[in-house]
C-alpha positions in Angstrom: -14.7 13.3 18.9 -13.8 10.1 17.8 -10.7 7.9 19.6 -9.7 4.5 19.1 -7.1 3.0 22.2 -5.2 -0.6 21.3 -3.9 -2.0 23.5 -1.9 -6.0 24.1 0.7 -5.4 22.4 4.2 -6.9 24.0 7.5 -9.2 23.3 6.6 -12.8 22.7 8.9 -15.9 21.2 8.8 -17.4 17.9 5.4 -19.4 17.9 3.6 -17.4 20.7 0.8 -15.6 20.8 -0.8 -12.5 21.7 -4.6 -10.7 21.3 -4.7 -7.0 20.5 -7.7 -5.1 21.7 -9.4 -1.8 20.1 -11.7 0.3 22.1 -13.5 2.6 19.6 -15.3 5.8 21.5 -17.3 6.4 18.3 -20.9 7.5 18.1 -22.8 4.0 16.5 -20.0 1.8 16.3 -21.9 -0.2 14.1 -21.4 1.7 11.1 -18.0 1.3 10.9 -16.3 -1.5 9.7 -13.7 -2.2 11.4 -9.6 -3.2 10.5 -5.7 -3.9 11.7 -2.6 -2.3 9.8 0.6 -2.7 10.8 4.0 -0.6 10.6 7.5 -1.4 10.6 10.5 0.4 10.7 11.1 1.9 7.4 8.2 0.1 5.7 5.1 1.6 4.4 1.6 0.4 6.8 0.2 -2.9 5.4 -3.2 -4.8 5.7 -3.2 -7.4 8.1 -7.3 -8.0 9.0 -10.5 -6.6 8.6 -14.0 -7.0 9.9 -17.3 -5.4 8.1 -20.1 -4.1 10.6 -21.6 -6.8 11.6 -18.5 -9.3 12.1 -20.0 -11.5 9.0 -17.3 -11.0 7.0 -13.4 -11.0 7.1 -10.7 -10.3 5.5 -6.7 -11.2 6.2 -3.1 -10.6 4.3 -1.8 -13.3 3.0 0.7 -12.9 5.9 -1.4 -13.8 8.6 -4.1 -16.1 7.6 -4.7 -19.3 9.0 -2.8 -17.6 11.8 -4.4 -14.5 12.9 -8.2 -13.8 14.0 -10.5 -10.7 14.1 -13.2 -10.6 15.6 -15.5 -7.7 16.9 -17.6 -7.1 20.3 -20.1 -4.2 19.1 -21.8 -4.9 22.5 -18.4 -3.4 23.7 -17.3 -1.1 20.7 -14.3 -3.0 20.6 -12.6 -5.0 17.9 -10.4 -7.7 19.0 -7.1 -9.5 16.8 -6.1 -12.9 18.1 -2.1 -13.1 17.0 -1.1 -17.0 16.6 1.8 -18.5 15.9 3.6 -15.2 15.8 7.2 -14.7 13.5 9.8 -12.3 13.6 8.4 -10.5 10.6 5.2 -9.9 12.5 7.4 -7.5 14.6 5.9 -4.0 13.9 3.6 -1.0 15.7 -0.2 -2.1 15.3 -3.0 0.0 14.2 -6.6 0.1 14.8 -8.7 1.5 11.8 -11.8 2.0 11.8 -13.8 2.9 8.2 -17.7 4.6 8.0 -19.3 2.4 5.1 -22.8 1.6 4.2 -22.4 -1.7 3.2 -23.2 -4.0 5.8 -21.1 -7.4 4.9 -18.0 -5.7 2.9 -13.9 -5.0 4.3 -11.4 -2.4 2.8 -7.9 -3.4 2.4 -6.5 0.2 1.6 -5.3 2.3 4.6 -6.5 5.7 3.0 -10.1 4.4 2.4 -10.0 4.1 6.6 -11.3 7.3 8.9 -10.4 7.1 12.0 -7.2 5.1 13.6 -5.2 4.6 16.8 -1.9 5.4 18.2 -0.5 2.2 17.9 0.4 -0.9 19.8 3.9 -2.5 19.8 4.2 -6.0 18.7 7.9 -7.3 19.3 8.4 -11.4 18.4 11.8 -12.5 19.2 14.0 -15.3 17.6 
């Protein structure tokens, strides 16, 4: 069975900052790249980061970057997203993905390309 758990979520202000952590109970954690969706009320579930297997490469939304981080422990099957800077708009439920690939340095932006995701975490910025 495979389960990914976020957790970190919360209420912050305008310009604070959070870090959202996955832990992924999958078998060789290592072949899965790795990424963070979000969902907000009556919008459809967008890109907001990915990592590829080995952490080498990553890729944002043009949302987030310069502003939001992913990084990966594999050590720790865990994949981490450091939340900067945080807006209203950012306020939405957060999901973990995570994506079996080959490919050892590429990211998928597309939700339905991804295998295996979370429950959720809630991310609530307030003016």
């Amino acid at each position: 069975q495979v389960q990914l758990v976020e957790s970190g979520g919360g209420l912050v202000q305008t310009g604070g900052s959070l870090r959202l952590s996955c832990v992924a109970s999958i078998r060789t954690f290592t072949n899965y790249a790795m990424g963070w969706f979000r969902q907000a009320p009556g919008k459809e579930r967008e890109f907001v980061a990915a990592i590829s297997r080995g952490g080498g490469s990553t890729d944002y939304a043009d949302s987030v970057k310069g502003r939001f981080t992913i990084s990966r422990d594999n050590a720790a099957n865990t994949v981490y997203l450091q939340m900067n800077s945080l807006k209203p708009e950012d306020t939405a439920v957060y999901y973990c993905a995570a994506e079996r690939i080959w490919r050892t340095t590429v990211v998928t932006t597309t939700a339905n390309e991804y295998d295996y995701w979370g429950q959720g975490t809630q991310v609530t910025v307030s003016s």
